[in-house]
C-alpha positions as CSV (number, residue, x, y, z in Angstrom):
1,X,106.8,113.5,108.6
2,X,103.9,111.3,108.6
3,X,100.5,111.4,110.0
4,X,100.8,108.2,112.7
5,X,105.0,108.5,113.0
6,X,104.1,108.8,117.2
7,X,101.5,105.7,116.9
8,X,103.0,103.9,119.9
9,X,102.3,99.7,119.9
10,X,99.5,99.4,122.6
11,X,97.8,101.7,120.2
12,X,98.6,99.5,117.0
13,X,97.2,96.7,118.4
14,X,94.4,98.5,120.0
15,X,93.5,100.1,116.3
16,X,93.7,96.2,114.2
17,X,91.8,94.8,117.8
18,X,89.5,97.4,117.0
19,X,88.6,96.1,113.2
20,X,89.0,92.5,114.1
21,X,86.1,93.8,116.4
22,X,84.6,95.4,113.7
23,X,84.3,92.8,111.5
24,X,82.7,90.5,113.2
25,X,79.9,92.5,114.0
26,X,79.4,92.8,110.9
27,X,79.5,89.8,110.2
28,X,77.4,88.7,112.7
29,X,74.6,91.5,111.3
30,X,74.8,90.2,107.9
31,X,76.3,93.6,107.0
32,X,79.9,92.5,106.1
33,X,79.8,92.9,101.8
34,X,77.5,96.0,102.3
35,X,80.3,97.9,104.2
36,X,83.5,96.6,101.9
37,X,84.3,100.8,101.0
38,X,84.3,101.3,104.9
39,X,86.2,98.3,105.6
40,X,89.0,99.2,102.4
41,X,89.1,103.1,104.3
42,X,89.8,101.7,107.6
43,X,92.3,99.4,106.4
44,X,94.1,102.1,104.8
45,X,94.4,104.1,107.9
46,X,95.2,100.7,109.5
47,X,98.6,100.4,106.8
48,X,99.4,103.6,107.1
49,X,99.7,103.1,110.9
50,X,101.3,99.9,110.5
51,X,104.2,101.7,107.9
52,X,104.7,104.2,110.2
53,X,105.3,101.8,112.9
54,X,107.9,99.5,110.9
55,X,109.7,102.8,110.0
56,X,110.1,103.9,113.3
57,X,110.8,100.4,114.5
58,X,113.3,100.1,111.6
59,X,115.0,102.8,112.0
60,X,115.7,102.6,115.4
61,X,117.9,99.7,114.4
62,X,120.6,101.8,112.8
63,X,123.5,102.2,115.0
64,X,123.6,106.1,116.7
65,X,127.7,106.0,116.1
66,X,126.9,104.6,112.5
67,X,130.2,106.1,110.0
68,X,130.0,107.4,106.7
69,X,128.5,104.4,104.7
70,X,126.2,103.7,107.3
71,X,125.1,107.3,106.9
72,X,124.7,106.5,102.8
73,X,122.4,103.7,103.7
74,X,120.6,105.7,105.8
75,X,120.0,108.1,103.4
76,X,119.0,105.9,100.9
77,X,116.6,104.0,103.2
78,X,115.0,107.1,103.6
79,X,114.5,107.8,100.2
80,X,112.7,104.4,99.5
81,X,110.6,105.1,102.8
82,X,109.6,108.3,101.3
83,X,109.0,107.4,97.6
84,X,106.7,104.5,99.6
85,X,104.8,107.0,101.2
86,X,104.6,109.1,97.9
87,X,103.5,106.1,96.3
88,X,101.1,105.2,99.5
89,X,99.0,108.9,99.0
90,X,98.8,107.8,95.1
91,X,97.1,104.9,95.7
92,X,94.9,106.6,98.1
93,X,94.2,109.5,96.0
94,X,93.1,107.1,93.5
95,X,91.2,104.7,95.8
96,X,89.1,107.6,96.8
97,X,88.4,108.7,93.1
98,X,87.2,105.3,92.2
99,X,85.2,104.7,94.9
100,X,83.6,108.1,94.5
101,X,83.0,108.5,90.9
102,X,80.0,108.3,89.7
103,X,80.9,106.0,86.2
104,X,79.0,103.0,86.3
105,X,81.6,100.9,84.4
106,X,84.2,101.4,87.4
């Protein structure tokens, strides 16, 4: 379904390690308000990685002998998950437009 649905935990916590990391090098170089539009695309990536993790970590809550109800709330936890994501590639879509249009009143 979803580009980091297999994104296991060790790599989770490698990925926000990773821009902790990040960020404080830049820091350190005096670079951290240049970089802001890298930083906002990496922490995209990073909550869509995180999503896809609570999702799988949610859903693996539900019972495996759940009954008929349990079934409707299944299928309606799916459908908020996937108006979420729906919503998720919206805001991206429009992150990426503003970031690269060329209006200078943005």
């Amino acid at each position: 379904m979803g580009r980091y649905d297999d994104i296991t935990p060790d790599e989770l916590r490698a990925q926000l390690l990773r821009l902790a990391r990040l960020i404080r090098a830049m820091e350190k170089r005096d670079v951290l308000l240049q970089r802001t539009a890298s930083i906002l695309k990496l922490l995209g990536e990073l909550r869509q990685m995180i999503f896809a993790y609570e999702v799988r970590v949610t859903k693996n809550l539900v019972p495996s002998d759940a009954d008929a109800a349990s079934d409707d709330a299944v299928e309606d936890s799916l459908r908020i998950v996937n108006e979420a994501l729906d919503r998720e590639r919206e805001l991206q879509d429009e992150l990426r437009n503003f970031f690269l249009s060329d209006d200078p009143e943005r």
